[in-house]
C-alpha positions in Angstrom: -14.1 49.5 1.6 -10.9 47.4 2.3 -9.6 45.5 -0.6 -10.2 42.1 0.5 -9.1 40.2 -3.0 -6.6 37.5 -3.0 -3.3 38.0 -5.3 -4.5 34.8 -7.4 -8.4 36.2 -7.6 -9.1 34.9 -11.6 -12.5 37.2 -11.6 -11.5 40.1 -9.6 -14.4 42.3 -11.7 -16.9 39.8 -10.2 -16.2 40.9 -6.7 -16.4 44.7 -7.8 -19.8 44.7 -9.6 -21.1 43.2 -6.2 -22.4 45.1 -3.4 -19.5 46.3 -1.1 -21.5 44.1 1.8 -21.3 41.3 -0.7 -18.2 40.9 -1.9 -16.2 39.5 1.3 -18.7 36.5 1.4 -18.0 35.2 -2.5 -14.3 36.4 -2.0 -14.7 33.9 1.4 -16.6 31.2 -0.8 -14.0 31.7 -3.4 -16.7 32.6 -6.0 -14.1 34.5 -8.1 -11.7 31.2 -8.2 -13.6 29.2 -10.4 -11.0 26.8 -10.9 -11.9 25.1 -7.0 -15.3 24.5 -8.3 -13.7 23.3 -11.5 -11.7 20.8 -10.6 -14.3 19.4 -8.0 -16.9 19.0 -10.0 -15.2 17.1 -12.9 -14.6 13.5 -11.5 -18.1 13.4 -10.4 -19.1 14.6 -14.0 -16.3 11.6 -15.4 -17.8 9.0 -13.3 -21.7 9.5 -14.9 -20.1 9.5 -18.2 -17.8 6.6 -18.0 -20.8 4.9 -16.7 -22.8 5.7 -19.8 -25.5 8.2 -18.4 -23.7 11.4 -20.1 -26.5 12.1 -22.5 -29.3 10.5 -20.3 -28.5 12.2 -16.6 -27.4 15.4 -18.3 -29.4 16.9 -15.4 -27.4 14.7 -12.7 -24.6 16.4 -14.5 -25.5 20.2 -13.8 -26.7 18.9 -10.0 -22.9 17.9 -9.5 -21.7 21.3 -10.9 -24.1 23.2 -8.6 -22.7 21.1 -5.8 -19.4 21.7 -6.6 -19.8 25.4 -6.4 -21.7 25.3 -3.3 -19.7 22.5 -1.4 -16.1 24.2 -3.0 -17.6 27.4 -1.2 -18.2 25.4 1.9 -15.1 24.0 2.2 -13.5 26.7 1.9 -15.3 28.5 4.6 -14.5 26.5 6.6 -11.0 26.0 5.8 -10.7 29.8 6.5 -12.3 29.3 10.2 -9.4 26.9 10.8 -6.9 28.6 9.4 -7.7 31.8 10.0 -4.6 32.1 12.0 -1.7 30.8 9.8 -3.7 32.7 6.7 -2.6 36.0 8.4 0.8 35.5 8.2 1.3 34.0 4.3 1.5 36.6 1.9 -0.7 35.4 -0.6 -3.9 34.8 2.0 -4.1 37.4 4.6 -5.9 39.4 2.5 -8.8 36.4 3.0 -11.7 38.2 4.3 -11.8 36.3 8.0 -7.5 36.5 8.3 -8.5 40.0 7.4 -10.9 40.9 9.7 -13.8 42.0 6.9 -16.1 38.7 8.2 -16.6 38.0 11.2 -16.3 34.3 12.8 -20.1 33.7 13.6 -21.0 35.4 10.3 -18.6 32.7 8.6 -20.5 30.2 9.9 -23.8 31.3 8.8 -23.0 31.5 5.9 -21.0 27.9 5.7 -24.7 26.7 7.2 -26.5 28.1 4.1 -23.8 27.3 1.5 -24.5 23.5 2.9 -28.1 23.8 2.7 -27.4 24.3 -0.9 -25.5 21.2 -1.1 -28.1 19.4 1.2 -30.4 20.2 -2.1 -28.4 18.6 -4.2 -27.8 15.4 -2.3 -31.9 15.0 -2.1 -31.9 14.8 -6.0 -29.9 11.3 -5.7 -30.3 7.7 -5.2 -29.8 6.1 -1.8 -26.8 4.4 -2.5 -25.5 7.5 -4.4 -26.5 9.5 -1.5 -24.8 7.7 1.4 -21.4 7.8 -0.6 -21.9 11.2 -0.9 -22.5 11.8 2.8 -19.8 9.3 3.7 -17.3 12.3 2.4 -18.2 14.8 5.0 -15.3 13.2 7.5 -12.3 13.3 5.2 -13.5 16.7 4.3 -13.9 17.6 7.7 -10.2 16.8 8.7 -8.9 18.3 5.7 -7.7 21.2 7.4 -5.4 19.7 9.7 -3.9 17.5 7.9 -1.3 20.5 7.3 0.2 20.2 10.2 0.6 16.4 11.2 1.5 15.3 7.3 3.8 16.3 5.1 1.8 15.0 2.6 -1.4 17.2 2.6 -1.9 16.6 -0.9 -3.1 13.0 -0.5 -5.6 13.9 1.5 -7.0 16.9 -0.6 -6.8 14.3 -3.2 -9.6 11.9 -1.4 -12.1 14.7 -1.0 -11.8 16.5 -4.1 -12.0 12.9 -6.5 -14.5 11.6 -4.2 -17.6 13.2 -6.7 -16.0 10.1 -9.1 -17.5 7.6 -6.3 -21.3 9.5 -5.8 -21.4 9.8 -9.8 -20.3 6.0 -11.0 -22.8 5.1 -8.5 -25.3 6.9 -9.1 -25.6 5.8 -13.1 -24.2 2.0 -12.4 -25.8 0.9 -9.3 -22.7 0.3 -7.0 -19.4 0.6 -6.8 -17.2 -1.6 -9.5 -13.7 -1.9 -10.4 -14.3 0.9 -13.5 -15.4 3.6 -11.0 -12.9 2.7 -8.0 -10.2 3.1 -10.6 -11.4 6.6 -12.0 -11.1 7.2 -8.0 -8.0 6.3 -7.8 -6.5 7.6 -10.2 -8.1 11.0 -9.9 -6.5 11.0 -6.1 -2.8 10.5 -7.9 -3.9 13.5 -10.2 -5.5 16.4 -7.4 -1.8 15.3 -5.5 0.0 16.0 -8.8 -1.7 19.3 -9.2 -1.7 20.5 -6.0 1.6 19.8 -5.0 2.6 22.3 -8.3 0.0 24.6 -6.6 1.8 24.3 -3.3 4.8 26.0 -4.8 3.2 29.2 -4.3 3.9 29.2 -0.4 7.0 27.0 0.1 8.6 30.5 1.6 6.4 31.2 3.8 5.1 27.2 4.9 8.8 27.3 5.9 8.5 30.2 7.9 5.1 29.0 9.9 6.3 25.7 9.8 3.3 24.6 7.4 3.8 21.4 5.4 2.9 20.3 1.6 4.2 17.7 -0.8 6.0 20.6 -2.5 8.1 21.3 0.3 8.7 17.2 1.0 9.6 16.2 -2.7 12.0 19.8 -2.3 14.2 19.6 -5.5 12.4 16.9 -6.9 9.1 18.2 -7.5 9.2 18.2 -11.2 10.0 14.3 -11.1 7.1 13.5 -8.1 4.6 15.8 -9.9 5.3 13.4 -13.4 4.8 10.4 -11.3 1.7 11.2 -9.8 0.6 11.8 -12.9 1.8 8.7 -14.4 0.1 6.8 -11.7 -3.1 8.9 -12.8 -3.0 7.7 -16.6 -2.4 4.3 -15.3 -4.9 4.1 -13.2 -7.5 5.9 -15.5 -6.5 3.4 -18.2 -7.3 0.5 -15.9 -10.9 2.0 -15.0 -11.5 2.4 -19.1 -10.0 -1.6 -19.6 -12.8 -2.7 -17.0 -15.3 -1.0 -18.7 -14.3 -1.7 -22.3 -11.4 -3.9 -22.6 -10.1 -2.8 -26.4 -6.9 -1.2 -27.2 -8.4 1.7 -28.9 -10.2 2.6 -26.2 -7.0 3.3 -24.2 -6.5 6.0 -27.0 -8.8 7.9 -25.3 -6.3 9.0 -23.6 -3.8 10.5 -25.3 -5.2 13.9 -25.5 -5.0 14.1 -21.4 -1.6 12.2 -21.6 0.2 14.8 -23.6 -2.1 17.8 -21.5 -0.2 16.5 -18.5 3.0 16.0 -19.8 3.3 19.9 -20.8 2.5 20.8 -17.7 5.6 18.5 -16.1 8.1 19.9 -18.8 7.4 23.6 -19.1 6.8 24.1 -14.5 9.2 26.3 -13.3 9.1 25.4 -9.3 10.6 28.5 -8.3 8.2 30.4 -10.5 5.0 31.4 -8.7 3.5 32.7 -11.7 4.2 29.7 -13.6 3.0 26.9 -11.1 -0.4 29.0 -10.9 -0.9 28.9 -14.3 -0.2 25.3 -15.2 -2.7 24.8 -11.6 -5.4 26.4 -13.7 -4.3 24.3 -16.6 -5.9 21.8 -15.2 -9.4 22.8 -15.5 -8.6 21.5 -19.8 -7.2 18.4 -18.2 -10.4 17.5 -16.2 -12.4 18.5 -19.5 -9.8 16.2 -21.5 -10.8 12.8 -18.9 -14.8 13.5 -19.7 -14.0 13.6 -23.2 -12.4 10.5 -22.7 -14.8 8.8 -20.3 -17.7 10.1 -22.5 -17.0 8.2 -25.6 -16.0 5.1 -23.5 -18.8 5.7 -22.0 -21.1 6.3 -24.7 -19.7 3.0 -27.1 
């Protein structure tokens, strides 16, 4: 069977212990790049615990995770059937299975209808007002795609959908939408644009080629300096949404763990490193675990 496994696959033995007719599905769902679902799922599991409900809705907490994997698989899905063109010709995507030719186009869609229906599952098991915020997503997420060519700031974007779980969780546990749960919002945005402008520097060759554009490729030899200030807009905004819902100095400690995280990922990225930016991408998965221990014990005081 063609080999149909991305160069950045993190659980290529998944894929191989499925059945051949398997595997190009959760290779298009990205089911072997946990990190997506990862980094999805943890503002939406920051804003149930900042809002106190970390021990109570434990179960709200593994309904976000299994949205995450199944709306991460969705998106991506259908981030393929847009750019199923421009993935053809960047070296580290063509081997995605619809840039390949391993899935075909209606079958994509199938199977973006039934990863949905998982999510649709999900979003039953919430409040109203939890639920429309969550369905108030699906247009950003929809334009996502295209955003690649009409901005050079991608990033931003990416940034709204992917910290948008931060909204449907505050919610959820507090009732509507404060100035606590806004702030973990906003501040998650400055972070997803800090992380995924250092993932960005995985394709700047080949964006330049097709003429695709990032924040990685806008901020050019300044990428270190615009990564650290994305995330020093991310810490500042994170400490606001911890003042509003506990205004003492020692909560603010909270985050020094995440603080110093972030800053070893500024110092030690090597922008012309592929390698490198991948792996301080992933790192991010302990920073996301790093804000719910912070939010948690806020939270829980």
């Amino acid at each position: 069977m063609t080999d149909t496994t991305v160069p950045d696959s993190e659980h290529r033995t998944l894929l191989d212990r499925l059945p051949g007719a398997w595997r190009p599905y959760a290779a298009l769902a990205r089911f072997d790049r946990p990190i997506g679902w990862w980094l999805l799922f943890w503002p939406g599991a920051w804003g149930v615990a900042l809002a106190g409900g970390a021990v109570a809705r434990w179960d709200l907490i593994a309904w976000l995770l299994l949205g995450a994997v199944a709306m991460r698989g969705a998106g991506c899905v259908y981030n393929d059937i847009v750019d199923r063109d421009l993935d053809a010709q960047v070296a580290r995507t063509r081997l995605r299975p619809l840039a390949a030719g391993t899935v075909s186009l209606r079958a994509a869609w199938v199977w973006l209808v039934t990863l949905c229906l998982v999510g649709l599952v999900v979003l039953l098991q919430l409040q109203l007002p939890a639920a429309i915020v969550a369905v108030a997503s699906l247009a950003p997420v929809a334009a996502y795609p295209f955003m690649k060519r009409i901005t050079w700031w991608p990033q931003a974007w990416l940034g709204l959908v992917f910290s948008w779980a931060a909204l449907v969780g505050w919610v959820e546990v507090a009732g509507t939408l404060t100035l606590p749960g806004i702030a973990l919002y906003a501040g998650s945005v400055g972070w997803v644009v800090g992380y995924d402008t250092i993932y960005a520097l995985q394709d700047m060759d080949d964006d330049a080629l097709i003429g695709v554009r990032s924040s990685a490729r806008a901020l050019g030899g300044a990428v270190r300096g615009g990564v650290a200030g994305f995330y020093a807009l991310a810490l500042a905004l994170w400490a606001l949404a911890i003042w509003a819902a506990r205004p003492d100095p020692l909560a603010l400690l909270a985050l020094v763990p995440v603080a110093l995280h972030l800053g070893w990922q500024v110092v030690t990225l090597d922008p012309r490193d592929g390698a490198n930016a991948l792996e301080r991408f992933r790192a991010n998965r302990s920073a996301g675990l790093l804000i719910f221990a912070a939010c948690f014990v806020v939270g829980a005081a």
